[in-house]
C-alpha positions as CSV (number, residue, x, y, z in Angstrom):
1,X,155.4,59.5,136.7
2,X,154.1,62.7,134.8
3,X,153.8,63.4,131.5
4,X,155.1,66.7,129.9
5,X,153.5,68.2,126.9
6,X,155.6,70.0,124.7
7,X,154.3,73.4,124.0
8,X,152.8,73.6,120.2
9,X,154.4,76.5,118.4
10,X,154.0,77.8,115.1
11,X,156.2,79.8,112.4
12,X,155.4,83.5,112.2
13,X,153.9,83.2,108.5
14,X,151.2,80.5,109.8
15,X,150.1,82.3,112.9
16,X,149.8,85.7,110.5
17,X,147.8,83.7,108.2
18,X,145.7,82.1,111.3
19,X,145.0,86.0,112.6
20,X,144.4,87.0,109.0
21,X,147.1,89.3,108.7
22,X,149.9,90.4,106.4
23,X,153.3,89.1,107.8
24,X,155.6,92.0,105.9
25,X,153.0,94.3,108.2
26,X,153.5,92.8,111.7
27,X,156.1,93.9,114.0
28,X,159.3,92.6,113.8
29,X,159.2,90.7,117.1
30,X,156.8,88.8,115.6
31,X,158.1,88.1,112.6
32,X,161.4,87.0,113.9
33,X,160.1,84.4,116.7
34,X,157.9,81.5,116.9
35,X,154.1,81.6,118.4
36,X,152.9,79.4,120.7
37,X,149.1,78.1,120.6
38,X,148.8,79.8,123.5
39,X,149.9,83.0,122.4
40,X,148.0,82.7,119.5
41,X,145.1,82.4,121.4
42,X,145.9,85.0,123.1
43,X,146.5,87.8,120.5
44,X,143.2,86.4,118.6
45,X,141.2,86.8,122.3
46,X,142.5,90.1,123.2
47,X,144.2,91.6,120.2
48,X,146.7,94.4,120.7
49,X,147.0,97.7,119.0
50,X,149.0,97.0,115.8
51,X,147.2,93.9,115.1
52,X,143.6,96.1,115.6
53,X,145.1,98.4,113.7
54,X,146.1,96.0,110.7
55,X,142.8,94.2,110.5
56,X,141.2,97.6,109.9
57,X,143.4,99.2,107.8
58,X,145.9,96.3,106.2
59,X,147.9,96.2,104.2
60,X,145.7,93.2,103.7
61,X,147.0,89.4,102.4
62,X,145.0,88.2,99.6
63,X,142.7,86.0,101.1
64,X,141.5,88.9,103.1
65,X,141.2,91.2,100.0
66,X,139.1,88.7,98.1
67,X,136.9,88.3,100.5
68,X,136.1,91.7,100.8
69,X,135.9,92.0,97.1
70,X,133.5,88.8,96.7
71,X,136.1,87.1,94.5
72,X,138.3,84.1,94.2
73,X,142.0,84.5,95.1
74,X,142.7,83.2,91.4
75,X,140.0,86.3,90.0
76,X,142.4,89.0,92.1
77,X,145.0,87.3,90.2
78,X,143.3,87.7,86.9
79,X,142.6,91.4,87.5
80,X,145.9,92.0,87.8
81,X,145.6,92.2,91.8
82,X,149.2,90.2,93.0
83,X,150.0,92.7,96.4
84,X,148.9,93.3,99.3
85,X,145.5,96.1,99.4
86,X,144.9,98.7,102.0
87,X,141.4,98.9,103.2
88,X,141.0,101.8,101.7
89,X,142.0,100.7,98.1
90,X,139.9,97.9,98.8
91,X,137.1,100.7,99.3
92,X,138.1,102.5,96.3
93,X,138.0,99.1,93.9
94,X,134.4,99.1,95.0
95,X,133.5,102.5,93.9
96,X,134.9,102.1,90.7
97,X,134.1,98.8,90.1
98,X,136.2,98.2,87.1
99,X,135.5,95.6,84.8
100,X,137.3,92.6,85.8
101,X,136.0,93.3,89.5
102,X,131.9,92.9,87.8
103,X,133.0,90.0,86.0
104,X,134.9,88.4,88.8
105,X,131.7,88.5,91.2
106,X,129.4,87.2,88.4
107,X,131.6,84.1,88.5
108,X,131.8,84.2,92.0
109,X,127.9,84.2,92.1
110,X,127.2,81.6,89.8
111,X,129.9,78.9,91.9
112,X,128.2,79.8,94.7
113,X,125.0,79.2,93.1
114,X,126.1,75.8,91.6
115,X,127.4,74.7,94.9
116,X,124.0,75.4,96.9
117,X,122.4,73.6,93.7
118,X,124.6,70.5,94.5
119,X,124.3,70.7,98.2
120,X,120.5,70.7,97.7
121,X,121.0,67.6,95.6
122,X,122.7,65.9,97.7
123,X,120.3,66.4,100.3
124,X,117.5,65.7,98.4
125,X,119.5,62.5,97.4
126,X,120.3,61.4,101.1
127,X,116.8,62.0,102.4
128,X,115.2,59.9,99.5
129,X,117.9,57.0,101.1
130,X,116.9,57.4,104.4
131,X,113.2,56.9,103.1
């Protein structure tokens, strides 16, 4: 007797998010079927044209634009930042690093600061209980 596997698939939205991409961006015979894992795979292994494209120029999703901002999601959110970025808005936000952009960072810096603080800790903490 064999066993079949059903082949995973996802929604559209899910893979976008996976590949790091902008759904309202893709082409619409992605956005209107389902991925497979395998298919996934694929596009992230050997990405095609509009998806090379997109990661270069966007429109970006937020997660994406944070990142290349060095901010939260919630500090795009606070600067006013709710759609989707270009690259080269992204670029031009850098150069004229408005206000709530320096501010943003700074609190971006200081939780990454207090988490490597408490990572040491605990560290320092677990090696003393190994002792």
């Amino acid at each position: 007797m064999t066993q079949h596997q059903s082949t995973q698939t996802m929604k559209p939205a899910t893979a976008a998010k996976k590949l790091g991409v902008y759904l309202d961006a893709t082409p619409a015979e992605f956005r209107e079927g389902v991925v497979s894992r395998a298919e996934l795979n694929a596009l992230q292994a050997d990405p095609p044209e509009w998806l090379r494209e997109l990661r270069r120029n966007g429109p970006h999703p937020r997660p994406v634009v944070a990142a290349k901002l060095g901010v939260s999601i919630s500090g795009l959110a606070r600067g006013g930042i709710t759609e989707p970025l270009t690259t080269e808005q992204i670029e031009e936000l850098k150069r004229e690093q408005p206000e709530w952009l320096q501010k943003e960072r700074a609190t971006q810096a200081e939780v990454r600061k207090e988490a490597a603080r408490v990572k040491a800790k605990q560290a320092e903490r677990a090696a003393r209980e190994d002792d």
